[in-house]
Backbone bond lengths (Angstrom), bond angles and torsions (degrees), N, CA, C in turn:
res aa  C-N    CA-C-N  psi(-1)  N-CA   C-N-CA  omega(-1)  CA-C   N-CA-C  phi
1 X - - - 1.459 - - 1.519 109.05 -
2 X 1.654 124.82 144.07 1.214 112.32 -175.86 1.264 87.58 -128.91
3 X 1.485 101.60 147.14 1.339 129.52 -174.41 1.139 140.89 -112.76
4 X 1.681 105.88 -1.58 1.651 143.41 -149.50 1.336 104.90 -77.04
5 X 1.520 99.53 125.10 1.972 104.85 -163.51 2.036 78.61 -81.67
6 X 2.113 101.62 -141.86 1.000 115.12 168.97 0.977 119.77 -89.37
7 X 1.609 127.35 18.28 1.726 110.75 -162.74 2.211 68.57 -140.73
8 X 1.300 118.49 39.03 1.263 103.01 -174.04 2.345 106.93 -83.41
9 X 0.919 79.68 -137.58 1.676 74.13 -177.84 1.812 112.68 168.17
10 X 0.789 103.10 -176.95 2.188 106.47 -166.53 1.866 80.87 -103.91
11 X 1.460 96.97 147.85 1.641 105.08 175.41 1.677 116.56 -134.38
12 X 0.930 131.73 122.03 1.574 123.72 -169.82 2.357 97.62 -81.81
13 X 1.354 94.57 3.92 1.489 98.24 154.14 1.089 127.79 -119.26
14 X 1.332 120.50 30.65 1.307 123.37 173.80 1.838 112.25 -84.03
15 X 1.112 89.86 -167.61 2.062 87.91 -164.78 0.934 94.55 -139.23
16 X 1.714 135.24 12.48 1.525 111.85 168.54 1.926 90.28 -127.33
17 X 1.559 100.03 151.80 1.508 120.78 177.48 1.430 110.58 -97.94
18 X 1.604 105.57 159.91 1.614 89.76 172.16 1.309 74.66 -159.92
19 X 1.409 116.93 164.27 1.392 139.66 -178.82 1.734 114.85 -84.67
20 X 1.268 143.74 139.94 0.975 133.69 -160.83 1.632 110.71 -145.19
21 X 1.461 131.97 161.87 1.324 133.21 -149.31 1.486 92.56 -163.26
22 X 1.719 113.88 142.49 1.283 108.46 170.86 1.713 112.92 -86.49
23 X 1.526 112.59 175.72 1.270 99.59 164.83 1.484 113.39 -65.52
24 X 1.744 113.44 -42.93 1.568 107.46 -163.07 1.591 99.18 -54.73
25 X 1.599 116.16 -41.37 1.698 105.03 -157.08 1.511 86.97 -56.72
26 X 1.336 106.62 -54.28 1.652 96.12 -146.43 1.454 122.44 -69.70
27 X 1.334 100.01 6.32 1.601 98.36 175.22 1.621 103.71 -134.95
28 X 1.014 105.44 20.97 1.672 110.54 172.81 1.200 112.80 13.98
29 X 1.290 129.12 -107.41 2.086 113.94 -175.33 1.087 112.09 -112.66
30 X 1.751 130.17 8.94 1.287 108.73 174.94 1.395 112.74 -61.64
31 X 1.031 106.67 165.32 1.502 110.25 178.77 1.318 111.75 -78.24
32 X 1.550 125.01 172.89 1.575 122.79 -162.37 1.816 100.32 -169.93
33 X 1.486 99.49 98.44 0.949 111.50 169.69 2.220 139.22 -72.72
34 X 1.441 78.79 -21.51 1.444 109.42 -155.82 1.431 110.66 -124.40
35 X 1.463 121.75 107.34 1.876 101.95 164.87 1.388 106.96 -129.03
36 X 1.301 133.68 135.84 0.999 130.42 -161.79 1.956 93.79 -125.82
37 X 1.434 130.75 137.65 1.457 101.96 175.48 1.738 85.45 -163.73
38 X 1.478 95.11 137.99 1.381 122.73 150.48 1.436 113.88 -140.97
39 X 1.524 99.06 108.11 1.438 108.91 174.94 1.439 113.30 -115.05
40 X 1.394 118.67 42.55 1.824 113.82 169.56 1.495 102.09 59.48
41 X 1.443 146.84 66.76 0.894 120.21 172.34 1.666 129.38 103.23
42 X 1.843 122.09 -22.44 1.225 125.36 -141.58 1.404 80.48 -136.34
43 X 1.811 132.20 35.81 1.768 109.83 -177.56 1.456 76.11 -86.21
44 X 1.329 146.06 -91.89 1.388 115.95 -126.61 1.593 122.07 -87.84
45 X 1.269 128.67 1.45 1.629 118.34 150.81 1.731 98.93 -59.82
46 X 1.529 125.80 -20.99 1.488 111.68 -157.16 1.505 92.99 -90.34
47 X 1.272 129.28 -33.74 1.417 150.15 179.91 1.570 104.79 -56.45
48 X 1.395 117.36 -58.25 1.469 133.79 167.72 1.832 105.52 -38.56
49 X 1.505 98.81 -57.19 1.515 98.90 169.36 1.472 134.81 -46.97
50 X 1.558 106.54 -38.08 1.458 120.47 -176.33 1.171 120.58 -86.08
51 X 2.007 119.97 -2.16 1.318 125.83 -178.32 1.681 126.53 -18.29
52 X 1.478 95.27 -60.63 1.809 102.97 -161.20 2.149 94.50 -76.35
53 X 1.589 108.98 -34.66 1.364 95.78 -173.27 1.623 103.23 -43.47
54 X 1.843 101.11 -64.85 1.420 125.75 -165.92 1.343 109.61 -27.34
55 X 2.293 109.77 -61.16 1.219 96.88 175.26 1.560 113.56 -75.47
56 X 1.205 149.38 1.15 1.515 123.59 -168.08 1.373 92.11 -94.77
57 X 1.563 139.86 -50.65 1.816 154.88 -172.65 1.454 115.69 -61.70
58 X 1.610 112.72 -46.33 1.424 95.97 -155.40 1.342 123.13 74.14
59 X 1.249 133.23 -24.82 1.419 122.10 175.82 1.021 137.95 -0.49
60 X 1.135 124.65 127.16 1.687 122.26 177.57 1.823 96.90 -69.33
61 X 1.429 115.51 163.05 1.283 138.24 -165.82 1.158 112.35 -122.64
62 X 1.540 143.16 132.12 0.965 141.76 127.19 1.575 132.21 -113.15
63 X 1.721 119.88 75.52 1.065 118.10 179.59 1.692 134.64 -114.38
64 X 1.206 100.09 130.11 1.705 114.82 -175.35 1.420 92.18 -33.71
65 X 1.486 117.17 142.94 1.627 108.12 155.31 1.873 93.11 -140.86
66 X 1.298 108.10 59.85 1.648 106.11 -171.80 1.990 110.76 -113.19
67 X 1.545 87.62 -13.30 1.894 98.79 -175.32 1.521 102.14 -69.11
68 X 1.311 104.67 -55.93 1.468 111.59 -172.69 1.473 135.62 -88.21
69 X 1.414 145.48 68.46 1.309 121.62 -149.40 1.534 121.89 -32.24
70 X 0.982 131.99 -82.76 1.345 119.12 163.77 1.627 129.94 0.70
71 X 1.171 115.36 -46.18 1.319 113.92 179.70 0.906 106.09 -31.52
72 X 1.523 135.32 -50.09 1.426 126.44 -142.42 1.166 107.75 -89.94
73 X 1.341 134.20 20.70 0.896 126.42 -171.54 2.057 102.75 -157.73
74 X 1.102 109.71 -16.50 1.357 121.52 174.28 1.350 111.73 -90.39
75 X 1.271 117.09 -36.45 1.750 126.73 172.79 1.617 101.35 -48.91
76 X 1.085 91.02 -77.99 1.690 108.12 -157.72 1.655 102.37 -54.75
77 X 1.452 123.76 -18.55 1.102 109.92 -144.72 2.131 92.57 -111.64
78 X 1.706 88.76 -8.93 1.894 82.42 165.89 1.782 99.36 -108.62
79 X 1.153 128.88 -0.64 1.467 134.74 157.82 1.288 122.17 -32.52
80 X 1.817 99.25 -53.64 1.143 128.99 -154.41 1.826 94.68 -88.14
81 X 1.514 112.42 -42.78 1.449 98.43 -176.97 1.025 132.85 -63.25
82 X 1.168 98.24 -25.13 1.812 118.67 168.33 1.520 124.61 -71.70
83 X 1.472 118.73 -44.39 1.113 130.41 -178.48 1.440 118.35 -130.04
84 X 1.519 119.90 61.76 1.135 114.12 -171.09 1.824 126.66 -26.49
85 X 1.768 101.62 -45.42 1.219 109.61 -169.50 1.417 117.93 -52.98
86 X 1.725 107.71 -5.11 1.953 89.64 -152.93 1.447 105.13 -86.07
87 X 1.247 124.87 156.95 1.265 134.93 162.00 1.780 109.21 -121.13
88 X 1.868 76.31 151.58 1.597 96.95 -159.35 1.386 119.52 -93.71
89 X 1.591 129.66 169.75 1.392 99.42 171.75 1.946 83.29 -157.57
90 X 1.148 104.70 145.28 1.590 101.59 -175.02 1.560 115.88 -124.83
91 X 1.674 116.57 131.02 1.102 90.13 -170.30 1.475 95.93 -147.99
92 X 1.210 115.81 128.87 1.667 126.36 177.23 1.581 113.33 -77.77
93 X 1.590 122.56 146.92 1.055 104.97 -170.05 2.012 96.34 -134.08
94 X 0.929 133.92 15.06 1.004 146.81 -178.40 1.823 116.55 -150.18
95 X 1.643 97.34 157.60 1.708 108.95 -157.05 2.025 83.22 -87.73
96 X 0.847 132.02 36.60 1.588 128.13 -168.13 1.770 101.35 -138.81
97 X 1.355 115.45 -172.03 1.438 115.90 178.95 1.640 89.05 -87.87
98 X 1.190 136.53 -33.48 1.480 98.48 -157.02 1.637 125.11 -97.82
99 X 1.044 128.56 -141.43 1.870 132.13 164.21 1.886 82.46 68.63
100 X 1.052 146.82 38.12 1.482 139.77 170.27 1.560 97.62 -78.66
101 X 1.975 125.10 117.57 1.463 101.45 156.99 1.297 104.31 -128.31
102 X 1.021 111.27 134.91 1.747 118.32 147.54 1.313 133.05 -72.94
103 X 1.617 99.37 131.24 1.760 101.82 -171.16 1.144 95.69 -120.94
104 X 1.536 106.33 153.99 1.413 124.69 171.42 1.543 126.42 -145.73
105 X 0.987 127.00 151.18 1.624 132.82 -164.16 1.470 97.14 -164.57
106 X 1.536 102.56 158.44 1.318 121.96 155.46 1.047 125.20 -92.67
107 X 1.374 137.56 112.86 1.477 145.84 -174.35 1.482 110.62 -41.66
108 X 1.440 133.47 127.57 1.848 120.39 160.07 0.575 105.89 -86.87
């Protein structure tokens, strides 16, 4: 049973399984302009997943970094190893800790 308010998150003690897919498999070479992700907890193992898109696309970004403290500072900072060019932009959308996302793009 899940019980997960808005400030919920992914748990390696949780009791239910689910099957899982990277971005690169699952989108093999189409191209990918766009990633948008809130996964409770799972942006940068999910980010780790999207490596080869990230480097072949560039994609613009929109990812929560509000589950994990760290995010905010671990996201951006393997973003950057990958894609030196991107610039960031951060923007809270609620009077509470959570809804925090960071966006990113490469400037034309």
């Amino acid at each position: 049973m899940s019980t997960g308010g808005a400030g919920s998150r992914l748990s390696d003690d949780g009791g239910t399984e689910i099957q899982l897919t990277s971005i690169d498999k699952a989108v093999g070479s189409e191209k990918v302009t766009f990633i948008k992700m809130d996964v409770e907890g799972a942006e940068l193992s999910s980010l780790t997943g999207a490596k080869n898109t990230i480097l072949k696309n560039h994609p613009r970004l929109a990812i929560c970094v509000y589950h994990k403290t760290e995010d905010i500072y671990t996201i951006p900072e393997y973003l950057l190893s990958l894609v030196p060019e991107y610039r960031f932009y951060l923007r809270h959308y609620s009077s509470s800790q959570i809804e925090t996302v960071l966006y990113a793009e490469v400037p034309v």
